[in-house]
N, C-alpha and C positions, 0 to 999 in steps of 0.2 A: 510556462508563464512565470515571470519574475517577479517577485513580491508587489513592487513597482507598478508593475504590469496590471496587478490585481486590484491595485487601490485608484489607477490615471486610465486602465484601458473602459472602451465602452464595456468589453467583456467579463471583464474583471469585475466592474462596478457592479455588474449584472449577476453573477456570481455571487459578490457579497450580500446584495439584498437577498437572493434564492436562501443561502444559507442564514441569514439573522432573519430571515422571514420565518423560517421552520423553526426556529431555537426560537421567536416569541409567541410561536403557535403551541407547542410546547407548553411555553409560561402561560399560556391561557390556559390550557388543560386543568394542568396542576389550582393556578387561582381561581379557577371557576369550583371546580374540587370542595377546595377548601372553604372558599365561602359559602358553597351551598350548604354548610353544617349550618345555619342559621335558621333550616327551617325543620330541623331536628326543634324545634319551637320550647326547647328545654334551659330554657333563660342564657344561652348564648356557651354551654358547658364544651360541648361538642367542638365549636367553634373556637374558642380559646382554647382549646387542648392543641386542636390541628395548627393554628395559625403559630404559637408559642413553641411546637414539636418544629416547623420550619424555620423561626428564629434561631433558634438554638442548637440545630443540627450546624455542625461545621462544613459540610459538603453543599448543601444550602448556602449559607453567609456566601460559601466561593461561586457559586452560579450566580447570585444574587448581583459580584461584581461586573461578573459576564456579562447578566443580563443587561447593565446600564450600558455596558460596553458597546454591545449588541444594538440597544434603542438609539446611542450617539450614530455608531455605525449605519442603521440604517435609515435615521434621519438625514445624515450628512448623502449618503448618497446616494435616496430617493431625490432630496431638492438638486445635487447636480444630472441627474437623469434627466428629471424635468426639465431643468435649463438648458440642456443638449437637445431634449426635443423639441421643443420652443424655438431654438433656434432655426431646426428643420424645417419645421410646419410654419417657420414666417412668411412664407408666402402663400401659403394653405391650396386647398380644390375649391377649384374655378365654381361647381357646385356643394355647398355644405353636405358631406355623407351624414353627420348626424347621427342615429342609431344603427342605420347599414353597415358604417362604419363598424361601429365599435361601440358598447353601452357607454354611457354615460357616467359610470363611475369607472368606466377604465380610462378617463381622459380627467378624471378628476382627483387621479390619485394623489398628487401634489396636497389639495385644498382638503382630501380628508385627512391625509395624515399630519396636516398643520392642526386639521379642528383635534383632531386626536392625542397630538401633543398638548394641547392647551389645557385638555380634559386630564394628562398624567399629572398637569402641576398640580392641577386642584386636587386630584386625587393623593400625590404623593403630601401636599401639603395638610390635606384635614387628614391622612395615616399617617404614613410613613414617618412622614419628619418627627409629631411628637412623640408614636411608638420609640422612635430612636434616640432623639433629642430631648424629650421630658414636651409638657406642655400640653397635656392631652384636654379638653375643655371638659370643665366643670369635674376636676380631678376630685375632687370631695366626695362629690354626691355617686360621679361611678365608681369611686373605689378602687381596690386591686382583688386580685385572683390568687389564689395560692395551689400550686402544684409540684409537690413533692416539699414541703416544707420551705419553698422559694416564691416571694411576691411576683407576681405581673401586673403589667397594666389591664385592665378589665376591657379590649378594643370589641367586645360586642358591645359594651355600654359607650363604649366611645361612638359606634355606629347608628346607636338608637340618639344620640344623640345629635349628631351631623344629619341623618335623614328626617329629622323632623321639619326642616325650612326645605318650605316646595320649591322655592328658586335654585336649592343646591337638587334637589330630586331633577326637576328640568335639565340641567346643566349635564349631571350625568346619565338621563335615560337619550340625549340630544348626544354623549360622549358614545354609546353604546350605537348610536344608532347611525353614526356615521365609522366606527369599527364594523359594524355588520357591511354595509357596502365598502370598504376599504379590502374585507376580507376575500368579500365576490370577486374580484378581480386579482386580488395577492397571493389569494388560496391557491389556486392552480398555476399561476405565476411564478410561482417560488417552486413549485416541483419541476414546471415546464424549464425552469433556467436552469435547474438540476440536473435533466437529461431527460426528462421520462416524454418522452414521445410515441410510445407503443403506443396505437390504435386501440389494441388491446384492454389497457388501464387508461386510455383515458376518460372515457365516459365514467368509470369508477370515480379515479380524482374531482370530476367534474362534478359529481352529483355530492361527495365526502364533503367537497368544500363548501357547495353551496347548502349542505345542512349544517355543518358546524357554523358558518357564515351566518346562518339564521338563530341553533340552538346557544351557541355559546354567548352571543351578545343580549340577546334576548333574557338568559337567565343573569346575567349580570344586571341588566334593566330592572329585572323583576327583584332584585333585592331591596334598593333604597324605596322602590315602589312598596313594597310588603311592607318595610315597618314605616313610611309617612302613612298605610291606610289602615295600620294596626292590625293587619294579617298577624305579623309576630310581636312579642313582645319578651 
């Protein structure tokens, strides 16, 4: 298969999701990881150590390019997936299969991974951006961190800050929860495009995905929920 080949064939395209599907399950891993130091409930030490040891690693910063790489990559060619099979099914079964068919977030994986993108801007916009760019809210009152004789920005106080308006808690327990069925269907998805078709492991992958599908989004829900209901502080 020709580079070409990789980026215009059905297969290719199918391929590329498989692989940037694994590489941001991966990144879940790792940021589920890391934020979970928040309920080390030790005024947020834990967490700023871990979060600022990822900044600062150089091996990191270069995945970190990837990663975006990876999220354009596989946005771009989940939406022409879709559009290809839109085109197929325009004429549809004479009776709706419905759930026989296929669940119902594996025909929606379009509409969650749009809700999903919408949920990274908010996300990268209340972190990311002013981590990187300055601007972090109400920089006075949370202050900086100092480790090893070098300032940081304090982003657990930045956190306790952002998840006090229930509307942004909504926005991402609603961003987590349409990841969790996104993943029902991707999880196994991305290894099946990969090759794995033994009989053997697939009930394994089956059952792997749909507990990560559950665990992982689940504890990300549970963060902004913990400090709007003063579990942590």
């Amino acid at each position: 298969m020709t580079w070409k080949q990789l980026f215009t064939s059905s297969i290719g395209k199918k391929l590329v999701m498989g692989f940037t599907g694994v590489f941001l399950i991966l990144f879940l891993v790792v940021h589920v990881g890391v934020n979970a130091c928040i309920w080390a409930n030790d005024g947020g030490t834990m967490f700023n150590k871990a979060a600022h040891f990822m900044e600062a690693t150089v091996v990191i910063r270069i995945l970190e390019v990837g990663l975006f790489a990876g999220i354009i990559l596989h946005l771009v060619q989940g939406i022409t997936l879709e559009i290809q099979n839109r085109k197929k099914r325009s004429i549809g079964y004479h009776v709706p299969m419905g759930n026989r068919g296929s669940k119902w977030y594996s025909r929606s994986m379009g509409l969650l991974g749009t809700l999903i993108l919408l949920f990274l801007i908010v996300h990268i916009k209340h972190f990311w951006l002013p981590n990187r760019l300055g601007g972090l809210a109400n920089i006075h009152e949370i202050g900086f961190i100092s480790y090893n004789g070098k300032a940081y920005h304090n982003l657990y106080g930045e956190m306790l800050v952002v998840f006090q308006s229930l509307a942004v808690v909504i926005v991402y327990v609603l961003g987590c929860i349409s990841l969790a069925y996104h993943l029902m269907h991707g999880f196994y998805s991305a290894f099946r495009t990969l090759g794995l078709h033994n009989p053997r492991y697939v009930r394994i992958v089956h059952a792997t995905g749909t507990a990560f599908s559950i665990i992982v989004p689940l504890a990300f829900a549970m963060m902004p929920i913990s400090i709007y209901m003063g579990w942590i502080s």
